[in-house]
C-alpha beads as a LAMMPS data file, in Angstrom:
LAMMPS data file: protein, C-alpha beads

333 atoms
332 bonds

1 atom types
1 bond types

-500.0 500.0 xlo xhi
-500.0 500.0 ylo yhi
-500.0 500.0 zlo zhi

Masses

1 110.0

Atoms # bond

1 1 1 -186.947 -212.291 -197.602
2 1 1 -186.183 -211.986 -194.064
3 1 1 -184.209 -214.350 -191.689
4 1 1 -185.516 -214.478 -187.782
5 1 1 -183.473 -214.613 -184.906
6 1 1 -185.625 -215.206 -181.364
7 1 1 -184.116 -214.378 -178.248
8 1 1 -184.481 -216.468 -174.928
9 1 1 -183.428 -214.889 -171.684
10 1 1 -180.247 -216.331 -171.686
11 1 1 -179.615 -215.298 -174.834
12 1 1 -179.735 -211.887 -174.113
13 1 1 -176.570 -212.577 -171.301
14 1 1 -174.331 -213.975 -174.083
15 1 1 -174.426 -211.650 -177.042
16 1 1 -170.806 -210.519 -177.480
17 1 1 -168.826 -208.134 -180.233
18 1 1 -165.862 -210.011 -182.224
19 1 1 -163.334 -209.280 -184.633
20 1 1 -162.033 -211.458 -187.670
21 1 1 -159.199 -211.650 -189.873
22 1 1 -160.626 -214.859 -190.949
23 1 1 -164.375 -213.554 -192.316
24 1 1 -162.399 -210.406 -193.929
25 1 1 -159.821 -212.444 -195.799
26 1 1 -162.957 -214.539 -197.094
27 1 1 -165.006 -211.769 -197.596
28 1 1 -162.042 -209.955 -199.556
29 1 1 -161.829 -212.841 -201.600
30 1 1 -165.352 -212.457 -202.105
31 1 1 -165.324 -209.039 -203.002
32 1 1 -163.017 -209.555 -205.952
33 1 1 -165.642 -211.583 -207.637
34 1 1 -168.301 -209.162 -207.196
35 1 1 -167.992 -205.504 -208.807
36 1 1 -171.279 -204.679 -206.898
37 1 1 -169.323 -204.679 -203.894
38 1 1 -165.626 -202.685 -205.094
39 1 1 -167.073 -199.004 -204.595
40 1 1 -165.704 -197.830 -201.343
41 1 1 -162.431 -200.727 -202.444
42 1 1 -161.067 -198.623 -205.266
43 1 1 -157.621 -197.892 -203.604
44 1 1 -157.117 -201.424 -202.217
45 1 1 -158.426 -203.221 -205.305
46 1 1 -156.073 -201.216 -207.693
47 1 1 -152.373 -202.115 -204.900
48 1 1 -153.703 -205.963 -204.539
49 1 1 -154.173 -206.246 -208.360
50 1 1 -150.599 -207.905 -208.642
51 1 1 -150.781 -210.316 -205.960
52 1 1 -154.451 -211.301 -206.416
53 1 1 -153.591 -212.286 -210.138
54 1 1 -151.048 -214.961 -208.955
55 1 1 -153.591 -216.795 -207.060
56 1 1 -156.228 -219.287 -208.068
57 1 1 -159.240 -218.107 -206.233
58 1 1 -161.630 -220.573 -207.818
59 1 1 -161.737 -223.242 -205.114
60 1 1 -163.540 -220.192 -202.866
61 1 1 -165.554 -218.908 -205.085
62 1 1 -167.050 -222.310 -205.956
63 1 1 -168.422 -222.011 -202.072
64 1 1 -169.386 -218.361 -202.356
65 1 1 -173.041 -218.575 -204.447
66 1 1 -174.309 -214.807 -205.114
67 1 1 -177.252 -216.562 -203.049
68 1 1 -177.167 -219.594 -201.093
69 1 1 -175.604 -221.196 -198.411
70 1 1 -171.591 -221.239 -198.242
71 1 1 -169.677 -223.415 -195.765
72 1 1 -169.673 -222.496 -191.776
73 1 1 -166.844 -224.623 -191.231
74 1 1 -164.561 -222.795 -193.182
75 1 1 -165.507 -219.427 -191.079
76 1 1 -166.480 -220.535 -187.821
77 1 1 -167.343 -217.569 -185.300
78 1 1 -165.054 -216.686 -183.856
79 1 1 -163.852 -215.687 -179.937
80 1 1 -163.670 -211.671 -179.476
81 1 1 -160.179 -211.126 -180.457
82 1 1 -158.855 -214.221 -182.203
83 1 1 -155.596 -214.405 -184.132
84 1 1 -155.619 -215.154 -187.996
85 1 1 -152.950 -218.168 -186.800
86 1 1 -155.612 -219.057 -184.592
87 1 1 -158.717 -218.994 -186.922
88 1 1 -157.457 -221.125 -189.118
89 1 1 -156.034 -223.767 -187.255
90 1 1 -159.732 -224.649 -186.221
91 1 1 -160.868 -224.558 -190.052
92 1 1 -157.665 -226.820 -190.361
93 1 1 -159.012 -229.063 -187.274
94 1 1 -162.918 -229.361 -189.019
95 1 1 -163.795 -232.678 -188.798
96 1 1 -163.809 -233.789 -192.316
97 1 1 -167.042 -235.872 -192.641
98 1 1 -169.060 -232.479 -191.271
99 1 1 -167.211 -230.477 -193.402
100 1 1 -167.869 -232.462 -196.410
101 1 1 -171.690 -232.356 -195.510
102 1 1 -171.311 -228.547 -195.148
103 1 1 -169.832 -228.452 -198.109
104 1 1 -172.269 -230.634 -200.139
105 1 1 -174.779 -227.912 -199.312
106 1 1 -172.713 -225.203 -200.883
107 1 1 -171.937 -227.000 -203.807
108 1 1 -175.511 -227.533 -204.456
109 1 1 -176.305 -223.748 -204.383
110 1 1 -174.405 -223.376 -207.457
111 1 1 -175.391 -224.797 -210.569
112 1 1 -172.770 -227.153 -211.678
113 1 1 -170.408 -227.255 -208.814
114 1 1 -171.144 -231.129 -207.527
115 1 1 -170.288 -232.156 -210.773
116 1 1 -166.944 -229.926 -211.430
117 1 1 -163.659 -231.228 -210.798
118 1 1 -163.387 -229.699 -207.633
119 1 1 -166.472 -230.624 -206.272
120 1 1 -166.080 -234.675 -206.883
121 1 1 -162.452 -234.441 -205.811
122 1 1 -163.332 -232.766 -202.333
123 1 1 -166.463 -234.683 -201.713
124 1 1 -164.622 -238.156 -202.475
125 1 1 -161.921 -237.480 -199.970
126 1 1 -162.886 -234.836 -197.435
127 1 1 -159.789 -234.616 -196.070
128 1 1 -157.978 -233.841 -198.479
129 1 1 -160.625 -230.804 -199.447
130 1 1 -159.818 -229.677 -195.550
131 1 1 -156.513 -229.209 -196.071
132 1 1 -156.673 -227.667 -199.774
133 1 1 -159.416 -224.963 -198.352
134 1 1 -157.538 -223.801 -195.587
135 1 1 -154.295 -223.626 -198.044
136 1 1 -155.944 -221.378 -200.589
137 1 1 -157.643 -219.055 -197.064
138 1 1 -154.223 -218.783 -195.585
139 1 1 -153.006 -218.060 -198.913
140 1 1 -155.085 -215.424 -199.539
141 1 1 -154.729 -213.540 -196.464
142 1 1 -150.881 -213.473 -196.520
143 1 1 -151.289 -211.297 -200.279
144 1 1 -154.308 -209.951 -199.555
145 1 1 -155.550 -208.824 -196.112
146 1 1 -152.141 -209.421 -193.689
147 1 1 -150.496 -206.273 -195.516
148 1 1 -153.803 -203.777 -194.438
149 1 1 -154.613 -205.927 -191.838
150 1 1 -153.081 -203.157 -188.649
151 1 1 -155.507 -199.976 -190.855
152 1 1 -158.341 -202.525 -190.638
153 1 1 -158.687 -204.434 -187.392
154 1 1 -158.603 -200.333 -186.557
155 1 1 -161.671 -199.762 -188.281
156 1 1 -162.787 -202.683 -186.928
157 1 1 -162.191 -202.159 -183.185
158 1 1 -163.577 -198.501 -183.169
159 1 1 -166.335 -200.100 -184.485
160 1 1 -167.061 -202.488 -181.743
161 1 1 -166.144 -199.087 -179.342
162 1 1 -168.838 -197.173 -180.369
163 1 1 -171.507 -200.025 -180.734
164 1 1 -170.321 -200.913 -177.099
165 1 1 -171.334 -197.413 -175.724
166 1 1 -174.340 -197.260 -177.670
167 1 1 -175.653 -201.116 -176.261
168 1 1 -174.879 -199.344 -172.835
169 1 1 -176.939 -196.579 -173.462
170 1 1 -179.835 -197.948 -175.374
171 1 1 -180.015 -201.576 -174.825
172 1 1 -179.913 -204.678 -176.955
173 1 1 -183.074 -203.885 -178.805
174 1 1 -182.250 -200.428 -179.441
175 1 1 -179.016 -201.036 -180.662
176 1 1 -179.425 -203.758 -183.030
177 1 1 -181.887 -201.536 -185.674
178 1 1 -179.139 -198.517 -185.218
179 1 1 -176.497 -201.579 -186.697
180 1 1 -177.926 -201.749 -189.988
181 1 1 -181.182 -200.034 -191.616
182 1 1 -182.009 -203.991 -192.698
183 1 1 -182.747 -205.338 -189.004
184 1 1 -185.782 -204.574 -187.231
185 1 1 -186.535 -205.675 -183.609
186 1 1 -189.778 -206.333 -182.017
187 1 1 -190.597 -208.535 -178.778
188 1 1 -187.287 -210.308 -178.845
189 1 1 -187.094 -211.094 -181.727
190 1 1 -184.421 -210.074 -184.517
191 1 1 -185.142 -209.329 -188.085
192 1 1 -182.805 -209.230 -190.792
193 1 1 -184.028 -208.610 -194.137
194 1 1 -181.547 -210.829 -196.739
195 1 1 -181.160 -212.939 -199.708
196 1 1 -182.473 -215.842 -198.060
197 1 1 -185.142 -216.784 -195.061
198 1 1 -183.927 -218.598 -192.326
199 1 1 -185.531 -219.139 -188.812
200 1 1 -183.803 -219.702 -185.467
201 1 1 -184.124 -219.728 -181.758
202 1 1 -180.424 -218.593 -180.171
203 1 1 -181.645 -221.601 -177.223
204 1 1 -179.162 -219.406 -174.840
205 1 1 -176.332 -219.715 -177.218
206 1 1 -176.617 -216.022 -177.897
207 1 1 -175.543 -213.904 -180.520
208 1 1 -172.252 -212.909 -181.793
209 1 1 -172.114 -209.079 -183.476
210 1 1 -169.232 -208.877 -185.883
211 1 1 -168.532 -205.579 -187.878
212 1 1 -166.621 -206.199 -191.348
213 1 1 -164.753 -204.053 -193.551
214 1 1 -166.047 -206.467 -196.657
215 1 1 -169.308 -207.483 -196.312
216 1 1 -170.938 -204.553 -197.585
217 1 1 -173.638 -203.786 -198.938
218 1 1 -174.971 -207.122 -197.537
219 1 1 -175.835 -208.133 -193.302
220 1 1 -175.224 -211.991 -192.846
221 1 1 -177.125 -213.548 -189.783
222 1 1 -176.963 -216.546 -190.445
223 1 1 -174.975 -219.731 -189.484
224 1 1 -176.764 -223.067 -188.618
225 1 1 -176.792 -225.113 -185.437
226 1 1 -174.147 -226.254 -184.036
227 1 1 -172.446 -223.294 -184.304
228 1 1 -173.296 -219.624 -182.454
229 1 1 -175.496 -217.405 -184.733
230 1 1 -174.020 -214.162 -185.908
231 1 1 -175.316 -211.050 -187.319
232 1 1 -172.516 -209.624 -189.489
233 1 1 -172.783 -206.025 -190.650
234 1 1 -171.117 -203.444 -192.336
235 1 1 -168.424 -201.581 -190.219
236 1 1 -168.508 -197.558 -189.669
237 1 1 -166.691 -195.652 -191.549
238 1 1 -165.832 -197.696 -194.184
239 1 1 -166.069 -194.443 -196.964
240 1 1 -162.904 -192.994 -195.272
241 1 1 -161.023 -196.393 -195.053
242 1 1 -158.500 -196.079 -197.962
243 1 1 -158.493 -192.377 -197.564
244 1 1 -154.535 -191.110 -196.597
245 1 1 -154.600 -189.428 -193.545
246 1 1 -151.764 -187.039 -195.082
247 1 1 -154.048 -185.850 -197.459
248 1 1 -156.671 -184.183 -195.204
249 1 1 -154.529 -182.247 -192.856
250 1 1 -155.157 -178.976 -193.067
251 1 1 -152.693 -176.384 -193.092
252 1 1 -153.428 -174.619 -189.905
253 1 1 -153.474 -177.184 -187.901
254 1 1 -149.982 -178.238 -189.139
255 1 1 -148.683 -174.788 -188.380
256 1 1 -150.221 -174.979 -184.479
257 1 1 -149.096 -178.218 -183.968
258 1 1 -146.554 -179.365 -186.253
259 1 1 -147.002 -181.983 -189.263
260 1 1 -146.442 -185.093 -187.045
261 1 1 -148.822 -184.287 -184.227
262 1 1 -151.622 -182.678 -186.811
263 1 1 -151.753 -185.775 -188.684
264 1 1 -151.654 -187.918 -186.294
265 1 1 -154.852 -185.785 -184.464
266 1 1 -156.216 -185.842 -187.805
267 1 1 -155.936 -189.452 -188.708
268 1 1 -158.376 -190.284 -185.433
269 1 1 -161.438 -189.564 -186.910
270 1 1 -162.052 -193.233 -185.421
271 1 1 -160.406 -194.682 -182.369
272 1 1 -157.055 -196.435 -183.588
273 1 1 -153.601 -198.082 -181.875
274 1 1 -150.343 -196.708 -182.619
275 1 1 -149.292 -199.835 -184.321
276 1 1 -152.560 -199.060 -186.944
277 1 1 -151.212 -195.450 -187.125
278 1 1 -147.571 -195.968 -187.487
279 1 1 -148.645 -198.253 -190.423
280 1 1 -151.119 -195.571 -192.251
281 1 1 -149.259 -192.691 -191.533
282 1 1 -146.006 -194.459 -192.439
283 1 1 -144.257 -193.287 -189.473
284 1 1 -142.200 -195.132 -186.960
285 1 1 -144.234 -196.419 -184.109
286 1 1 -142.177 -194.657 -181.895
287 1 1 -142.862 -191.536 -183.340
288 1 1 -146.464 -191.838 -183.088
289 1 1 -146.430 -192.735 -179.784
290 1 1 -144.632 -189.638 -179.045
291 1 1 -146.902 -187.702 -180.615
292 1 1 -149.932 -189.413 -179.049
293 1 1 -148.659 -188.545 -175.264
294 1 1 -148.022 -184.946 -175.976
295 1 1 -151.523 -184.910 -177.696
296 1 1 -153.244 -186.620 -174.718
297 1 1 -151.390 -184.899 -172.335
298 1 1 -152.461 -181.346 -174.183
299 1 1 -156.238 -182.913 -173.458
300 1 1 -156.507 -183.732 -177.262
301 1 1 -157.083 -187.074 -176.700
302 1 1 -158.062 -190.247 -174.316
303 1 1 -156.879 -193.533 -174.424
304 1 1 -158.934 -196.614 -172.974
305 1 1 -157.659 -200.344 -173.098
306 1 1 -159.468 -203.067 -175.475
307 1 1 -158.180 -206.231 -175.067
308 1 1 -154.077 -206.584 -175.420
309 1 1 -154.260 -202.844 -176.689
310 1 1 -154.409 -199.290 -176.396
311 1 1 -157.016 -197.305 -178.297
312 1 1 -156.715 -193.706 -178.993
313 1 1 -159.394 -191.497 -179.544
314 1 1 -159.782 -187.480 -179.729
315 1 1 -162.003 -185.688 -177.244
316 1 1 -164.343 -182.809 -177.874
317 1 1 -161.572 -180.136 -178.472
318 1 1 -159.474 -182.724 -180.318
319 1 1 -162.252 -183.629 -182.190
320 1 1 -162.627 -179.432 -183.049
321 1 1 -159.441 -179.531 -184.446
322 1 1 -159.116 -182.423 -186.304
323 1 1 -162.288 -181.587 -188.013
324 1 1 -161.374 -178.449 -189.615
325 1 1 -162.835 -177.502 -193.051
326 1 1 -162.403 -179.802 -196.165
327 1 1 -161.420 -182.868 -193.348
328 1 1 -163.844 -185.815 -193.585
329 1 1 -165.360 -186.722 -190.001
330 1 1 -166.236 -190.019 -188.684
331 1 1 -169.425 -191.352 -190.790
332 1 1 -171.753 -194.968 -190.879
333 1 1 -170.263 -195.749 -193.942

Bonds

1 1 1 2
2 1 2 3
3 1 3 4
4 1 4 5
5 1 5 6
6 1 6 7
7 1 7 8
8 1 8 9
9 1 9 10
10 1 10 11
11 1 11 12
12 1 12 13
13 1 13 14
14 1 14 15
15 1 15 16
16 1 16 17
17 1 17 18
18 1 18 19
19 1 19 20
20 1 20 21
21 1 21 22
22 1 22 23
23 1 23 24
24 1 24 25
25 1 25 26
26 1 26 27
27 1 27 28
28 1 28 29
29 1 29 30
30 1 30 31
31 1 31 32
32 1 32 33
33 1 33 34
34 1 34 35
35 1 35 36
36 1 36 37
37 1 37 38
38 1 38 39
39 1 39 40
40 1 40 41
41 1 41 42
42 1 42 43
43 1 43 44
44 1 44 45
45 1 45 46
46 1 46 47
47 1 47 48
48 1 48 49
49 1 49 50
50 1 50 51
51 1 51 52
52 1 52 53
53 1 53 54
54 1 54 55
55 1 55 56
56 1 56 57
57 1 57 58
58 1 58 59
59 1 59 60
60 1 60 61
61 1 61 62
62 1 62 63
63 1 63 64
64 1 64 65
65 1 65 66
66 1 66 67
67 1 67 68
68 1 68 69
69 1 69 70
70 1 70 71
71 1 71 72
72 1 72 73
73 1 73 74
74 1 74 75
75 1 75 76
76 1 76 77
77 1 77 78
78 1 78 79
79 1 79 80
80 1 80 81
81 1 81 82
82 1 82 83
83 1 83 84
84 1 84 85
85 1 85 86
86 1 86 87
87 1 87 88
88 1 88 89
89 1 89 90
90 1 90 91
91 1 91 92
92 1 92 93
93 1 93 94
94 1 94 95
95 1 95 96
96 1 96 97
97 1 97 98
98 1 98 99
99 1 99 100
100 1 100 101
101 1 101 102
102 1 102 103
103 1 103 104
104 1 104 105
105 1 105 106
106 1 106 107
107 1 107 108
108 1 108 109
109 1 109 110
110 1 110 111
111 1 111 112
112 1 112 113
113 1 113 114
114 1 114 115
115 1 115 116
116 1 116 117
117 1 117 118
118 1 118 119
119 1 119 120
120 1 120 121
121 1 121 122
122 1 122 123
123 1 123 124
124 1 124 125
125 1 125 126
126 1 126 127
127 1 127 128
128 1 128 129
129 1 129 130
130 1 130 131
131 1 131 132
132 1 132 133
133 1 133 134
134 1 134 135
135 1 135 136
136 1 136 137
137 1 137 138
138 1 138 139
139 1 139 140
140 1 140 141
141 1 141 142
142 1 142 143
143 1 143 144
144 1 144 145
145 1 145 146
146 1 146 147
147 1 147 148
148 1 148 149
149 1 149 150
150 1 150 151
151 1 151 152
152 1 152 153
153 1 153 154
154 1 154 155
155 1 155 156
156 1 156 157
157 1 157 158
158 1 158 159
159 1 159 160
160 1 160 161
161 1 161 162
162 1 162 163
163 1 163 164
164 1 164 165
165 1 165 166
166 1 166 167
167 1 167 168
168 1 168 169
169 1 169 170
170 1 170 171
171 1 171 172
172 1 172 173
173 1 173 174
174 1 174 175
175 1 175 176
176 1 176 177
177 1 177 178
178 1 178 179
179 1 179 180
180 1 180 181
181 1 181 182
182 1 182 183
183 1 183 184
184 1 184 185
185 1 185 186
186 1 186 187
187 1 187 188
188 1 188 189
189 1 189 190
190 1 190 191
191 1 191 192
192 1 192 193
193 1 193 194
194 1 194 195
195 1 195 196
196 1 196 197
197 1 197 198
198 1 198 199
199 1 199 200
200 1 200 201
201 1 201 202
202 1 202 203
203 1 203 204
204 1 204 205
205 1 205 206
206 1 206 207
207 1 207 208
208 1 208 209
209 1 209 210
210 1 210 211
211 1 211 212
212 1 212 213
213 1 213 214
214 1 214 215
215 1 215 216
216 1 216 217
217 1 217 218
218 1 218 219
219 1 219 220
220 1 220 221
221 1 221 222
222 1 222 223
223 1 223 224
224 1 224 225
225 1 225 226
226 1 226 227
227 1 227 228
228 1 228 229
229 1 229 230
230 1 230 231
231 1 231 232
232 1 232 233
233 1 233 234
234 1 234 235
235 1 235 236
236 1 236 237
237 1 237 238
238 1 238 239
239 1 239 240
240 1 240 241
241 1 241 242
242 1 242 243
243 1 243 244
244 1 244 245
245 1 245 246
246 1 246 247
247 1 247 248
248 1 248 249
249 1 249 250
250 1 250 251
251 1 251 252
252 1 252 253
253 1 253 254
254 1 254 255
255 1 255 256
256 1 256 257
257 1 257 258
258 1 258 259
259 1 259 260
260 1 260 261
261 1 261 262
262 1 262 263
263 1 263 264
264 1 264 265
265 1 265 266
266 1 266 267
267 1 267 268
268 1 268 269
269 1 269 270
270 1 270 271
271 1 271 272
272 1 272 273
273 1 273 274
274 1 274 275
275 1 275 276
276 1 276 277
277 1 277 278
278 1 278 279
279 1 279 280
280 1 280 281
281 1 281 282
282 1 282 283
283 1 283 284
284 1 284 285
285 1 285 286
286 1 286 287
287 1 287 288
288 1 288 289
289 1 289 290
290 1 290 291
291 1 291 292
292 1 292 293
293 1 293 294
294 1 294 295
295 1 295 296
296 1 296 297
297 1 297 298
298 1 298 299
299 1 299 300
300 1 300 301
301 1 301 302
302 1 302 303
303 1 303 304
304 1 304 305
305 1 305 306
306 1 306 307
307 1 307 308
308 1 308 309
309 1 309 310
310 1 310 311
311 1 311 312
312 1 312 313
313 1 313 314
314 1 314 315
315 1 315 316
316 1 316 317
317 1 317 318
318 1 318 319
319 1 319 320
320 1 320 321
321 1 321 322
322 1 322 323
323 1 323 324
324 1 324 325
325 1 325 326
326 1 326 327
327 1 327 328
328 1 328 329
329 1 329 330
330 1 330 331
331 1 331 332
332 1 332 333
């Protein structure tokens, strides 16, 4: 069934691209309960299979209905480049009476859940079911996400790179169908083909465009007023995301330009910060930035600013080199 998203004139001055450790550490936990979703997880599903074990992941997944509504105010949108500190510290500062309405809704999505343990305990003091929620979210992104999270808010920023050129070449309504193959776009208005069927005017409030690691093979576009609508999509280049760089480096590029600076070149196949390198490569940071200036400076690379960081990313003859036989490129999934 599809959900519709109609665009005023304003809204169309205040859509904006963000990135969330938040959504991905409650997508993550999401993930674990459905198999449908762990094909392109393998790698990260088999390391976190320790630490996920020692937590008690019910609470979430009580609010997480295969289809239905799950709580806004426990992922609010977020601003373009929040923190995880600062994410949840405003699901810690919900107001407790519209989180327990919020939550109400949930519960009723899944058979059973008003009546559980859980669900009377949280709905008979809403406080209290603030505080445990964000506890179990923080929780779960300290053992689960925080360890990955430099590898994926790299994923995750290239992402927003490329979608950024492409709304500057194409437009809003040409971009938003090349997101997903499940959104279509016709006279302003914004079709998303889901679970569920939900209608909304943005009323100037816009639209936030959030790429996640997680949320595969599903789109979310919906949140209800008051908060901003999002459209959350898979991100690019998800297939390659557990891949070691070190593994697809091919020999003849090590021998022209040494194993440090050919994997680093290699490991670009989407934009990245030396900080995400260091940590996939397992290399000191200084090292890779070392590498990195010799590489730009040979023209293998540019480097542009997003936000509080640098991004690297190869240029046409980089991108020749990096991509030598039996090396995976850059791909939408």
């Amino acid at each position: 069934m599809p959900s519709r998203l109609h665009f005023g004139e304003d809204d169309f001055l205040r859509c904006r691209f963000a990135v969330s450790p938040l959504w991905e550490t409650q997508d993550a936990v999401r993930t674990l309960k459905r198999p449908d979703r762990h094909g392109y997880h393998a790698p990260w599903l088999r390391r976190i299979r320790d630490a996920a074990a020692t937590l008690d992941l019910t609470p979430l997944w009580l609010l997480m209905p295969r289809r239905g509504h799950s709580p806004d105010w426990l992922c609010p949108p977020p601003s373009s480049a929040a923190t995880f500190e600062e994410e949840i510290a405003a699901v810690r500062a919900a107001d407790p009476e519209a989180a327990r309405e919020d939550t109400a809704k949930s519960l009723a999505d899944t058979p059973g859940a008003l009546d559980s343990p859980y669900g009377r305990a949280w709905l008979a003091d809403p406080v209290r079911m603030v505080r445990e929620l964000a506890d179990a979210m923080e929780e779960a992104w300290h053992r689960l996400i925080e360890p990955d999270w430099p590898r994926l808010r790299a994923l995750l920023e290239a992402d927003v790179a490329f979608h950024s050129r492409r709304l500057a070449e194409v437009g809003l309504g040409g971009l938003l169908p090349e997101i997903n193959r499940r959104c279509g776009w016709d006279a302003g208005t914004l079709t998303v083909e889901s679970n569920g069927r939900h209608e909304r005017r943005l009323a100037g409030q816009g639209l936030v465009l959030m790429p996640s690691v997680f949320v595969w093979p599903d789109v979310v576009s919906t949140f209800d007023p008051p908060w901003q609508p999002m459209l959350v999509y898979p991100a690019r280049g998800i297939g390659g995301l557990w891949t070691e760089a070190a593994d697809r480096t091919p020999d003849s590029l090590v021998r022209l330009l040494g194993r440090g600076r050919a994997s680093v070149l290699t490991a670009l196949d989407e934009p990245a910060t030396t900080t995400a390198l260091a940590h996939r490569l397992g290399l000191a940071p200084s090292s890779v930035s070392a590498h990195l200036t010799v590489l730009r400076e040979s023209g293998l690379l540019t480097s542009r600013r997003y936000g509080h960081q640098v991004l690297y990313e190869r240029t046409p003859l980089g991108i020749a080199l990096g991509s030598g036989p039996g090396v995976a490129s850059g791909s939408d999934i």
